[in-house]
CHARMM-style PDB file with segment names, atoms N, HN, CA, C and O in Angstrom:
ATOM      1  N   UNK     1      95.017  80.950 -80.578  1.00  0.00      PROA
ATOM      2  CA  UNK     1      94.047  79.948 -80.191  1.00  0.00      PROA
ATOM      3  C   UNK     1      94.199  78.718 -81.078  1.00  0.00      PROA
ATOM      4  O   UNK     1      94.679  78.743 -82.211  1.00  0.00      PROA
ATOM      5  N   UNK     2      93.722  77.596 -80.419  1.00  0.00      PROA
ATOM      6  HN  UNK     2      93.332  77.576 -79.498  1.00  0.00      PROA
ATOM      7  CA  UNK     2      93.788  76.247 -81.253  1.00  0.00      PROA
ATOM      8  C   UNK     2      93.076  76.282 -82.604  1.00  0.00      PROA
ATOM      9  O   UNK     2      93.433  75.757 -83.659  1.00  0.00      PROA
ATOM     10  N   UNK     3      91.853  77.109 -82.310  1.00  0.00      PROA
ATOM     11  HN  UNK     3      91.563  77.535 -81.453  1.00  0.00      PROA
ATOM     12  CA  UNK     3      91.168  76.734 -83.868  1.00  0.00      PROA
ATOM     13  C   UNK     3      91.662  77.666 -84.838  1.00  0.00      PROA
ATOM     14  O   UNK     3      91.019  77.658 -85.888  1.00  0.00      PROA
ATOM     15  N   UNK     4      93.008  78.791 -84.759  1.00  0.00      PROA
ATOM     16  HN  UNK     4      93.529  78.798 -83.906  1.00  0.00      PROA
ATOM     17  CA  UNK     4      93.459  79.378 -85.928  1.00  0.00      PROA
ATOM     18  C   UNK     4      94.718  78.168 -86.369  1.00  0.00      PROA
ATOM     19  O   UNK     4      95.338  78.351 -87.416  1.00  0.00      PROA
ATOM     20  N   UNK     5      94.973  77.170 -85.655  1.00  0.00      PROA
ATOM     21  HN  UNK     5      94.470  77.022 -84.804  1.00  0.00      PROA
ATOM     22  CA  UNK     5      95.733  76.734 -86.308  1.00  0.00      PROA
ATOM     23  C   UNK     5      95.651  75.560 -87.132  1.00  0.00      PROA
ATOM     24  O   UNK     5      95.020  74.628 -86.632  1.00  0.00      PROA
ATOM     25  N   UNK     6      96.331  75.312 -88.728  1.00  0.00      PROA
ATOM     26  HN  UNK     6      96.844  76.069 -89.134  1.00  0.00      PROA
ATOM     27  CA  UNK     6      95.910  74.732 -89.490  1.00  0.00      PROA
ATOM     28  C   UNK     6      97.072  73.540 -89.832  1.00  0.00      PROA
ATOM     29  O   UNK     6      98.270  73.738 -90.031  1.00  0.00      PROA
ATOM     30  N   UNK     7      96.278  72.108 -89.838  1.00  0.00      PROA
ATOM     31  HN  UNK     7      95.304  71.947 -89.676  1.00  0.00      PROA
ATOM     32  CA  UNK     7      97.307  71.179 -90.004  1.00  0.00      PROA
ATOM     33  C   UNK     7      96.747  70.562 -91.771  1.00  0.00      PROA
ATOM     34  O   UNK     7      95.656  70.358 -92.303  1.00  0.00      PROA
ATOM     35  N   UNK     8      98.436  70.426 -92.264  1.00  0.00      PROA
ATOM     36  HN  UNK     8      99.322  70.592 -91.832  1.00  0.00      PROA
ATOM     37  CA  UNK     8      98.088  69.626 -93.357  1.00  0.00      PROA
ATOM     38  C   UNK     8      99.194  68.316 -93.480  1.00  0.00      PROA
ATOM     39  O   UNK     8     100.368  68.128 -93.158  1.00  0.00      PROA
ATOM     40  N   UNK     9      98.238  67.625 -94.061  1.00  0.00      PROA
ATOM     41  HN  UNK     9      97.285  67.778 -94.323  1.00  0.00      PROA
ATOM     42  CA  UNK     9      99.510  66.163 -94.061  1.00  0.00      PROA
ATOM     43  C   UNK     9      99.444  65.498 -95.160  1.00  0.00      PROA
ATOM     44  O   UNK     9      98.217  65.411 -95.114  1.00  0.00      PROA
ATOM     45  N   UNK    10      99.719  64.924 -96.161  1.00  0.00      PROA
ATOM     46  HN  UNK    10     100.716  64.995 -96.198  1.00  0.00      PROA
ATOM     47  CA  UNK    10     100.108  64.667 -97.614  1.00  0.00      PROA
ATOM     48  C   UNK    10     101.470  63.552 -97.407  1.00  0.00      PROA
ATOM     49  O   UNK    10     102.422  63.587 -96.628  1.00  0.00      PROA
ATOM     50  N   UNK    11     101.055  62.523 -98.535  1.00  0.00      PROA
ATOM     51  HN  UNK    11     100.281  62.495 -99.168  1.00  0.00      PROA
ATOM     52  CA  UNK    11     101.911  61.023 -98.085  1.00  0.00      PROA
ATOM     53  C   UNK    11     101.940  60.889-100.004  1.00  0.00      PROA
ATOM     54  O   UNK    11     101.004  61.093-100.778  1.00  0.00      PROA
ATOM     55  N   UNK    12     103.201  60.527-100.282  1.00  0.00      PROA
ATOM     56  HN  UNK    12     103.961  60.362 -99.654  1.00  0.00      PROA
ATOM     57  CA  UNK    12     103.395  60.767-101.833  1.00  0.00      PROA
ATOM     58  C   UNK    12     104.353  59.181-101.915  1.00  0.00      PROA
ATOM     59  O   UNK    12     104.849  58.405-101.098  1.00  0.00      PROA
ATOM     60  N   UNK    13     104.232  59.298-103.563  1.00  0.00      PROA
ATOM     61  HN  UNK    13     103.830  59.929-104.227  1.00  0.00      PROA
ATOM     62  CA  UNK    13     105.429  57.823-103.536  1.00  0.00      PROA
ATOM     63  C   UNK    13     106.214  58.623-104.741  1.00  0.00      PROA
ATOM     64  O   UNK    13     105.779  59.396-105.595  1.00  0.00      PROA
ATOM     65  N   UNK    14     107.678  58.086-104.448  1.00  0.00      PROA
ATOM     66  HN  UNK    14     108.031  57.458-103.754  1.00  0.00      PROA
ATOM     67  CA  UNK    14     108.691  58.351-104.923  1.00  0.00      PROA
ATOM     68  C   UNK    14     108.673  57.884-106.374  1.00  0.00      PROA
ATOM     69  O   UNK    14     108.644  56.668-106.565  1.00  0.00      PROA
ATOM     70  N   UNK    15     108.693  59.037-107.832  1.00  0.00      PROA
ATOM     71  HN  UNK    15     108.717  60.025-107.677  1.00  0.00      PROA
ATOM     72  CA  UNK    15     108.901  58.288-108.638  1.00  0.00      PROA
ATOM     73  C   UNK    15     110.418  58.605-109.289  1.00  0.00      PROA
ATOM     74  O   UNK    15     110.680  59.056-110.405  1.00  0.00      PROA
ATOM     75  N   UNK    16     111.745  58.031-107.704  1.00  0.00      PROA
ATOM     76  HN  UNK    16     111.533  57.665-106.798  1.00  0.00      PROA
ATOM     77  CA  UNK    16     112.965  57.637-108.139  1.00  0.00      PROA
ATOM     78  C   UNK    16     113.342  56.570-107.581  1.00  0.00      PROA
ATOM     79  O   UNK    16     112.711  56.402-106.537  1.00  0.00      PROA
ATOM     80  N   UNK    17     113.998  55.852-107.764  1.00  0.00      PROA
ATOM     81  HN  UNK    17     114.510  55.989-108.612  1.00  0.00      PROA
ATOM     82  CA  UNK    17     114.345  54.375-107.151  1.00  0.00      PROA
ATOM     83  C   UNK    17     115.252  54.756-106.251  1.00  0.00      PROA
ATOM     84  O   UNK    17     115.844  55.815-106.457  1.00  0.00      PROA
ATOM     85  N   UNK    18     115.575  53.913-104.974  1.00  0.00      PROA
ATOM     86  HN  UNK    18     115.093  53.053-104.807  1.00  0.00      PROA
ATOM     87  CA  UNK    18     116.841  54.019-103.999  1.00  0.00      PROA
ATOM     88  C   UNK    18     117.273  52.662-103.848  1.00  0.00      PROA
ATOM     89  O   UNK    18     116.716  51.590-104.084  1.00  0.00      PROA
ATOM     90  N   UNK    19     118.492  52.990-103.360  1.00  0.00      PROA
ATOM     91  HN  UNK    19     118.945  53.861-103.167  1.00  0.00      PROA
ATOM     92  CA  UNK    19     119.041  50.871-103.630  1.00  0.00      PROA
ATOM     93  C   UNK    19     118.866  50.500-101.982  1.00  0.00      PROA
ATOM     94  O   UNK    19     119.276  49.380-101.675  1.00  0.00      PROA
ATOM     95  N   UNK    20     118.341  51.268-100.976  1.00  0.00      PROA
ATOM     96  HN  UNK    20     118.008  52.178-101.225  1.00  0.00      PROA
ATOM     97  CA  UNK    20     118.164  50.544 -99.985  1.00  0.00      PROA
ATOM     98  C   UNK    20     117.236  51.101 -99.889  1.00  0.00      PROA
ATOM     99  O   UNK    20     116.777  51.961-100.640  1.00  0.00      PROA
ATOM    100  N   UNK    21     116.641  50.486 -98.497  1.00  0.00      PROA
ATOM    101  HN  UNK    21     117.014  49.787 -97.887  1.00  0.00      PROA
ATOM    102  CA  UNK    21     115.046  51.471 -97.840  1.00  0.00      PROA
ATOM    103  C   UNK    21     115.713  52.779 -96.978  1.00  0.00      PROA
ATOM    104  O   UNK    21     115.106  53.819 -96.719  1.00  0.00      PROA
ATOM    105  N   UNK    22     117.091  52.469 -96.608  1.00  0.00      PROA
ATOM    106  HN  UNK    22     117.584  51.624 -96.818  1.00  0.00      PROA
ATOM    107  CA  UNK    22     117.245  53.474 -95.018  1.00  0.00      PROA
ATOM    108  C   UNK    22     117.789  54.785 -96.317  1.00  0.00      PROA
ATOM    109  O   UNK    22     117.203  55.842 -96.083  1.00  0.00      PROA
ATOM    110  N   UNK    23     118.480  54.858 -97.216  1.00  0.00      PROA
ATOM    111  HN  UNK    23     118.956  54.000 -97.407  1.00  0.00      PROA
ATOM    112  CA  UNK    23     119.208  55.749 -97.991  1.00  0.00      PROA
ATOM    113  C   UNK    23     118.540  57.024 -97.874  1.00  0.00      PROA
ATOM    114  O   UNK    23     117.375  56.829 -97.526  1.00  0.00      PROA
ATOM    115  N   UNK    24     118.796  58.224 -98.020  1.00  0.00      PROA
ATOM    116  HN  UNK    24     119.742  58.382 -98.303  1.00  0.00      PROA
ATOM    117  CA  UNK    24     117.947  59.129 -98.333  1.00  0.00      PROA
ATOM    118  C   UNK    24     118.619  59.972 -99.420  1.00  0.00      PROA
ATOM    119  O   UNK    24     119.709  60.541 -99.367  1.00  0.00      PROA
ATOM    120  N   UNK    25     117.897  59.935-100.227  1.00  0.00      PROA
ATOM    121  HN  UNK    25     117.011  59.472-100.269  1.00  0.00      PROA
ATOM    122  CA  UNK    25     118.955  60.299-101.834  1.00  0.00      PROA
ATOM    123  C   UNK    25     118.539  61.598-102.212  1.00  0.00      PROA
ATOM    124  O   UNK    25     117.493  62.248-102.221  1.00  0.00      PROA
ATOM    125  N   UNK    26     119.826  61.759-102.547  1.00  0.00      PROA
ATOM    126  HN  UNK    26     120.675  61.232-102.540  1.00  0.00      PROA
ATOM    127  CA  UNK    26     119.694  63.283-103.446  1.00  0.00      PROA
ATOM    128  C   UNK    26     118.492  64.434-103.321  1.00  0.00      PROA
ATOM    129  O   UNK    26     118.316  65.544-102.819  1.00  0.00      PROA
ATOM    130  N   UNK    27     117.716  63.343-104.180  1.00  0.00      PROA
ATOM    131  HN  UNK    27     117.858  62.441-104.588  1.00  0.00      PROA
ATOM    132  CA  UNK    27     115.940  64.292-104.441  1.00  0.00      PROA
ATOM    133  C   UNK    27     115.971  64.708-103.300  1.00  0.00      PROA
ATOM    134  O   UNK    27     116.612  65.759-103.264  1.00  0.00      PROA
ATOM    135  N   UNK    28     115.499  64.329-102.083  1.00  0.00      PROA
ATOM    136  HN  UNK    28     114.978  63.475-102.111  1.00  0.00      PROA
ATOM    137  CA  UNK    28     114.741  64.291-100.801  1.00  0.00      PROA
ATOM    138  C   UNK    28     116.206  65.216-100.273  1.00  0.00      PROA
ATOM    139  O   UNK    28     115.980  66.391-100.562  1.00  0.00      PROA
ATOM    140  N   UNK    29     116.896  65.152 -99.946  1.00  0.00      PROA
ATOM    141  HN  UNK    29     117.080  64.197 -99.712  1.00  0.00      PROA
ATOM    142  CA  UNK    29     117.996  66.243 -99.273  1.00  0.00      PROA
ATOM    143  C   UNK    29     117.800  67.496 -99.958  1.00  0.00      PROA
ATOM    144  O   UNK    29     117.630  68.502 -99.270  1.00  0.00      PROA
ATOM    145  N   UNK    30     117.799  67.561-100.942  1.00  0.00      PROA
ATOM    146  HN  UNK    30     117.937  66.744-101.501  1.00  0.00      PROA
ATOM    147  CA  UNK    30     117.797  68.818-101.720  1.00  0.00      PROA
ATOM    148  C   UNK    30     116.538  70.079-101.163  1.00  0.00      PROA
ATOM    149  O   UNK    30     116.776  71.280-101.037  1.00  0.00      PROA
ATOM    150  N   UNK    31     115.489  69.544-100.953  1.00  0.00      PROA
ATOM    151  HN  UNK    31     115.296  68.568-101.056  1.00  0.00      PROA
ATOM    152  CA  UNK    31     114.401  70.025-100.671  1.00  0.00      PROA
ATOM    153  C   UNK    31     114.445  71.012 -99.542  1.00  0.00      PROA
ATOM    154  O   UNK    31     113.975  72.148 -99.493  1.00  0.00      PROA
ATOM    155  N   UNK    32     115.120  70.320 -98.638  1.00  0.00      PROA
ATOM    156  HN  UNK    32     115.502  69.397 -98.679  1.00  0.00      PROA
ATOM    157  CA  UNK    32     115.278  70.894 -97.112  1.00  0.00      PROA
ATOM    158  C   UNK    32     115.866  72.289 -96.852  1.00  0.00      PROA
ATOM    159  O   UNK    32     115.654  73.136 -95.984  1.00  0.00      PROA
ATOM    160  N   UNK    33     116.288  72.253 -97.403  1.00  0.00      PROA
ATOM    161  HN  UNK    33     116.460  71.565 -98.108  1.00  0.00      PROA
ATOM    162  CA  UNK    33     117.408  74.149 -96.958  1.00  0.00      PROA
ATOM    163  C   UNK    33     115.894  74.863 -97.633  1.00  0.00      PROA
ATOM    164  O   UNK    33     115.170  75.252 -96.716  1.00  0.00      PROA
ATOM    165  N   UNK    34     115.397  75.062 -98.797  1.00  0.00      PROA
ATOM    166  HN  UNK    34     115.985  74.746 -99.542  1.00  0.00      PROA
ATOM    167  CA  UNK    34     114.349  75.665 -99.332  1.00  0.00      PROA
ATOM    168  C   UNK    34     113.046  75.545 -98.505  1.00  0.00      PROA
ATOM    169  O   UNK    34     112.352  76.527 -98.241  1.00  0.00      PROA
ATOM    170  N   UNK    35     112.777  74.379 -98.142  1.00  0.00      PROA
ATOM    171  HN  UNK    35     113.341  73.581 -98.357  1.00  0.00      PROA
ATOM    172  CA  UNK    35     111.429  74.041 -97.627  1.00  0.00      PROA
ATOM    173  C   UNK    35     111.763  74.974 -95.838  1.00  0.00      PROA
ATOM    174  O   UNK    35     110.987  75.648 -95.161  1.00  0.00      PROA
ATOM    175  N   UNK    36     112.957  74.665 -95.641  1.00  0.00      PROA
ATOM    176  HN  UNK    36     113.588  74.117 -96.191  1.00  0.00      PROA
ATOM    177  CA  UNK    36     113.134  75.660 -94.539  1.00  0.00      PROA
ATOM    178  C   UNK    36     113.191  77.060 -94.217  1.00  0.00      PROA
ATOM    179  O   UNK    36     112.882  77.748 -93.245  1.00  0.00      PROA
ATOM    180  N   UNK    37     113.666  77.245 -95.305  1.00  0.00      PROA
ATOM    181  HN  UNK    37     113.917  76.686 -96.095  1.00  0.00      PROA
ATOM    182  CA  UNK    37     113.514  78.811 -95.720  1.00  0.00      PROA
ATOM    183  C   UNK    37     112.145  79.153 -95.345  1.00  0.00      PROA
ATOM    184  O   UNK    37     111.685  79.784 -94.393  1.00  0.00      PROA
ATOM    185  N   UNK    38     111.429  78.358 -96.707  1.00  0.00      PROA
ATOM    186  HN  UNK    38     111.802  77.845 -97.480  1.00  0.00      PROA
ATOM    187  CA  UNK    38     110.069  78.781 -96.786  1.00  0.00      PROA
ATOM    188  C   UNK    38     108.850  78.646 -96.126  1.00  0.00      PROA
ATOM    189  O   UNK    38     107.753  79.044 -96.519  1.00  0.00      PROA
ATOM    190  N   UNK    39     109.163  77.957 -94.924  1.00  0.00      PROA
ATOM    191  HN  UNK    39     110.054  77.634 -94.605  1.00  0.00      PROA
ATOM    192  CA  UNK    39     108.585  77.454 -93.329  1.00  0.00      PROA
ATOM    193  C   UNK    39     108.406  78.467 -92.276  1.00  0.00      PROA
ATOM    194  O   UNK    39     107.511  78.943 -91.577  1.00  0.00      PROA
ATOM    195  N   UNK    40     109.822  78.590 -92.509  1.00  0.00      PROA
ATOM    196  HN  UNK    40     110.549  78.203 -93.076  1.00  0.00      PROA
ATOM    197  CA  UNK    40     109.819  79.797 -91.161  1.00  0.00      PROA
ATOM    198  C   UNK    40     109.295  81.264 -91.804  1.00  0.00      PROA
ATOM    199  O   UNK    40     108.573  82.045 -91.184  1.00  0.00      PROA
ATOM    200  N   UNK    41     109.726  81.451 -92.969  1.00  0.00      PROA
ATOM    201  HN  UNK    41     110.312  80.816 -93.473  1.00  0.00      PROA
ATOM    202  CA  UNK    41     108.698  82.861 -93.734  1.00  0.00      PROA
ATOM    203  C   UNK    41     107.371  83.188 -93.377  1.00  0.00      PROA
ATOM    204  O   UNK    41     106.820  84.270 -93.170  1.00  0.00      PROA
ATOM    205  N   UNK    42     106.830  81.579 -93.338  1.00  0.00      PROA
ATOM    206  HN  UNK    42     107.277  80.700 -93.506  1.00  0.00      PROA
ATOM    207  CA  UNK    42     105.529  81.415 -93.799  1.00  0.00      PROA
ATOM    208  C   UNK    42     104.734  81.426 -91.829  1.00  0.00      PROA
ATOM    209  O   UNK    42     103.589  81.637 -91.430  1.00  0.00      PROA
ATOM    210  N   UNK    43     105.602  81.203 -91.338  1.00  0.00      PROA
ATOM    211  HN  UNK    43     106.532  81.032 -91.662  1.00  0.00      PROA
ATOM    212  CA  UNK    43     105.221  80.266 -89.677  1.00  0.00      PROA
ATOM    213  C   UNK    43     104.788  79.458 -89.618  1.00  0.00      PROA
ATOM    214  O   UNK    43     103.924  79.238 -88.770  1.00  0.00      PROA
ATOM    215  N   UNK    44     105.252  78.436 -90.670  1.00  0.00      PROA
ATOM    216  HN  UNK    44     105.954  78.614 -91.359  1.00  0.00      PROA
ATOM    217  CA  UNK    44     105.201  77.297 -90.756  1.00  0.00      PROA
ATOM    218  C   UNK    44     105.537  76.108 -89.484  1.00  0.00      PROA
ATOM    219  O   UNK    44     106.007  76.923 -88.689  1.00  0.00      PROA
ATOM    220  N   UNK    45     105.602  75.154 -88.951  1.00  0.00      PROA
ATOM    221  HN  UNK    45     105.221  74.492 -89.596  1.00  0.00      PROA
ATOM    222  CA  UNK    45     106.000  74.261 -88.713  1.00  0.00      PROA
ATOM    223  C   UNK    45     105.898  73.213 -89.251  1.00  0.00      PROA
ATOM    224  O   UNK    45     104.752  72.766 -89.315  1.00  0.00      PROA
ATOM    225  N   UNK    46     107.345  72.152 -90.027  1.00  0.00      PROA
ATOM    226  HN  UNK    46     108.275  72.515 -89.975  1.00  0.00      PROA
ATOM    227  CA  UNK    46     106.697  71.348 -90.774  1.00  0.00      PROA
ATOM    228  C   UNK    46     107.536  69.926 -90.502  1.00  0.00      PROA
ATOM    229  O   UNK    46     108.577  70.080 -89.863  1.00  0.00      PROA
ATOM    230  N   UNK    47     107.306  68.962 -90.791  1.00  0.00      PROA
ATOM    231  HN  UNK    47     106.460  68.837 -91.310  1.00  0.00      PROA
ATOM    232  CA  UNK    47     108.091  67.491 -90.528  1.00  0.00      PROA
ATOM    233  C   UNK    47     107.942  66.757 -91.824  1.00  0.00      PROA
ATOM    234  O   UNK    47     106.801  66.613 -92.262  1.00  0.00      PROA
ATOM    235  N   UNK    48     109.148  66.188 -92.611  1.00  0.00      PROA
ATOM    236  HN  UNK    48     110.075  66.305 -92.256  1.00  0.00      PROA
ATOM    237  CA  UNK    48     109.300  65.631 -93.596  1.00  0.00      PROA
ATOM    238  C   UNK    48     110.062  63.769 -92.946  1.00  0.00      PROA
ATOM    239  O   UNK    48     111.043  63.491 -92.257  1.00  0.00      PROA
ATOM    240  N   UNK    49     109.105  63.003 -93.546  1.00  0.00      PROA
ATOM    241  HN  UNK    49     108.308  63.229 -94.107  1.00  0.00      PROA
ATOM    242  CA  UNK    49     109.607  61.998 -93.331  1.00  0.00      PROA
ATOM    243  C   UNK    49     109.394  60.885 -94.598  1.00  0.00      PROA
ATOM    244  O   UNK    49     108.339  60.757 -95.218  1.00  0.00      PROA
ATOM    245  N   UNK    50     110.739  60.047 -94.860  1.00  0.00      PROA
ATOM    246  HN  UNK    50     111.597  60.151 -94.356  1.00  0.00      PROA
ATOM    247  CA  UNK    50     111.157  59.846 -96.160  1.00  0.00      PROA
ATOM    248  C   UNK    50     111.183  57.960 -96.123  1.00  0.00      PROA
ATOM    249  O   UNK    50     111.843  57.865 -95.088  1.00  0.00      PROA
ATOM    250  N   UNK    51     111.007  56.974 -96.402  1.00  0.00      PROA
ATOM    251  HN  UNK    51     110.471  57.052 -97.243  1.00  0.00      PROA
ATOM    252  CA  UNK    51     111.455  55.596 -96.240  1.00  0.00      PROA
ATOM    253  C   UNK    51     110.300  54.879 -97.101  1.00  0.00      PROA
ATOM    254  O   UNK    51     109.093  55.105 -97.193  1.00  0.00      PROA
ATOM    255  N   UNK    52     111.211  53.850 -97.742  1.00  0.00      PROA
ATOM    256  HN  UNK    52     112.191  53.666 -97.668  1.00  0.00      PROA
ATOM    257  CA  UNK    52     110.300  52.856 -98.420  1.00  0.00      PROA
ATOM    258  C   UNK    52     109.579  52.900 -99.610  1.00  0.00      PROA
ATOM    259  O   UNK    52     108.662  52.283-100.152  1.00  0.00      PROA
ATOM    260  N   UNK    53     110.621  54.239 -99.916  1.00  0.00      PROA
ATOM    261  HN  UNK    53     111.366  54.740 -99.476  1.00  0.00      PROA
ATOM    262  CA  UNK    53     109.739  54.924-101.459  1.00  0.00      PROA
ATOM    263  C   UNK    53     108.731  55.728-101.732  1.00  0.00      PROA
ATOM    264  O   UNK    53     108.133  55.941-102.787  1.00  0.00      PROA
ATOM    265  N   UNK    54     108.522  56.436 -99.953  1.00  0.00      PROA
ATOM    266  HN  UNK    54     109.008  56.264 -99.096  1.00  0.00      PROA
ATOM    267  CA  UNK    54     107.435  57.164 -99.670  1.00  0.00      PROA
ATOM    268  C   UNK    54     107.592  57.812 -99.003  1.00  0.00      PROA
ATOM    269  O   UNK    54     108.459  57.545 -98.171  1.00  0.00      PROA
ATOM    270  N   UNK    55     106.822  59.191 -98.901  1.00  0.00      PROA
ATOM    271  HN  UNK    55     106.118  59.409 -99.577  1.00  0.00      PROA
ATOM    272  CA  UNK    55     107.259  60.718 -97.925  1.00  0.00      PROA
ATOM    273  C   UNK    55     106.067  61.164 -97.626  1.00  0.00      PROA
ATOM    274  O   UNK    55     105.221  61.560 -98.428  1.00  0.00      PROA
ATOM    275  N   UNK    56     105.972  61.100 -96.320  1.00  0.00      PROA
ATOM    276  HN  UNK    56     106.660  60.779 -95.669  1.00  0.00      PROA
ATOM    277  CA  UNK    56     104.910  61.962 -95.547  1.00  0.00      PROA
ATOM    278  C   UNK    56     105.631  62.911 -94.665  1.00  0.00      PROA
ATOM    279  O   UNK    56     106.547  62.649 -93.885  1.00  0.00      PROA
ATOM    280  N   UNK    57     104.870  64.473 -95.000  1.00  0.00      PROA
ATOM    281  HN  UNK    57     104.126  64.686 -95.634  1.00  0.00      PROA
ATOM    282  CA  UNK    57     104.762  65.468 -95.055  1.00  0.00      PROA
ATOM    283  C   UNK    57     104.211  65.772 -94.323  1.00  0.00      PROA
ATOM    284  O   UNK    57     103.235  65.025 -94.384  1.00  0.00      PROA
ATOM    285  N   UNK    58     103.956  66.951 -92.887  1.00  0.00      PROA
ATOM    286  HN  UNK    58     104.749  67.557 -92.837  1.00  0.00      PROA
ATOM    287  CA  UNK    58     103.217  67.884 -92.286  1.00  0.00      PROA
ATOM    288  C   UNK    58     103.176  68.654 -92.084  1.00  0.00      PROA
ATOM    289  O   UNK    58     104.077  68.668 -91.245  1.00  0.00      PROA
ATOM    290  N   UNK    59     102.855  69.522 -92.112  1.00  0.00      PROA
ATOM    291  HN  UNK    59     102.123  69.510 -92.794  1.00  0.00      PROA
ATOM    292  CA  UNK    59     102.494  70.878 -92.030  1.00  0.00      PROA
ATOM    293  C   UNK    59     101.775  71.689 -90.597  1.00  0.00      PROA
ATOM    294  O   UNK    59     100.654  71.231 -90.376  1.00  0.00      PROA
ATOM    295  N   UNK    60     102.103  72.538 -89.827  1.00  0.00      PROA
ATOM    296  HN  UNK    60     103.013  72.910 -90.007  1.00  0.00      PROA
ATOM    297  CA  UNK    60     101.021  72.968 -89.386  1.00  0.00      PROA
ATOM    298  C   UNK    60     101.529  74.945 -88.806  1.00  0.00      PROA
ATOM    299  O   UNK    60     102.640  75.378 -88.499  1.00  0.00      PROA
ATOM    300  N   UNK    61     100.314  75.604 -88.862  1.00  0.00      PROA
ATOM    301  HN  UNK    61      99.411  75.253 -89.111  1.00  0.00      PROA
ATOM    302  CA  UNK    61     100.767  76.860 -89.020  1.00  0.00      PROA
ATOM    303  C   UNK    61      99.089  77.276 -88.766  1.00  0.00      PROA
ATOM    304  O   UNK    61      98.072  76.588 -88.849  1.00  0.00      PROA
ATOM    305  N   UNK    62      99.309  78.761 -88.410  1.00  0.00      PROA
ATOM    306  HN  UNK    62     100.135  79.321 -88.342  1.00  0.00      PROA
ATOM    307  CA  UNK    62      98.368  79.751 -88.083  1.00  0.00      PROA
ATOM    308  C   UNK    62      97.516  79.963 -89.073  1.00  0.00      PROA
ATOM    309  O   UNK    62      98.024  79.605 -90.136  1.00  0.00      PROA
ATOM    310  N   UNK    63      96.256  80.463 -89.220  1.00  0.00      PROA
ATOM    311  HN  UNK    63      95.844  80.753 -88.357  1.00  0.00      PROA
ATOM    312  CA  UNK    63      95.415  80.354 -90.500  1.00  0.00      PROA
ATOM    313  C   UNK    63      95.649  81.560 -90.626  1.00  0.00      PROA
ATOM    314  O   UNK    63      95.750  82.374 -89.708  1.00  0.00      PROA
ATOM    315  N   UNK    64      95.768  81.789 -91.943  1.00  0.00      PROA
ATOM    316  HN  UNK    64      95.687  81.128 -92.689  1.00  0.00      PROA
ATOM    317  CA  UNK    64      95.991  83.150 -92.600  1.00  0.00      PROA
ATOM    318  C   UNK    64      94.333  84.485 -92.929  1.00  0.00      PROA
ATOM    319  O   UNK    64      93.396  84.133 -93.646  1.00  0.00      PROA
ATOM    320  N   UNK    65      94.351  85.104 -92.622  1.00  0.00      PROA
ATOM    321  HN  UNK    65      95.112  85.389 -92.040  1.00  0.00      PROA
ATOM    322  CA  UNK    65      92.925  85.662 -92.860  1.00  0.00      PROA
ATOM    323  C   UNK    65      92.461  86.197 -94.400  1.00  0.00      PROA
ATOM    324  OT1 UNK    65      91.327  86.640 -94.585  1.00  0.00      PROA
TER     325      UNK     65
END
């Protein structure tokens, strides 16, 4: 049902510099194989989006009891 499922969303700023806006460096790649792992473990569904020195994050998944 709709109301077991739980959304979270979180918007952070980068404290590494990138020499363009489009780049997506190191930090931010690294994350992904793990955060995927730990998504689908979890029944997660999640969307990472990265530009401008800033990353918003979502989350959404079944509520746990």
């Amino acid at each position: 049902m709709e109301k077991d499922l739980v959304h979270l969303v979180y918007v952070s700023k980068a404290n590494f510099k990138t020499r363009t806006t489009d780049e997506i460096v190191p930090e931010v790649s690294s994350i992904l194989p793990e955060s995927r792992r730990n998504n689908r473990a979890r029944g997660i569904v999640g969307a990472l989006y990265y530009g401008n020195g800033y990353s918003f994050r979502c989350w959404k998944g079944r509520r746990r009891p």
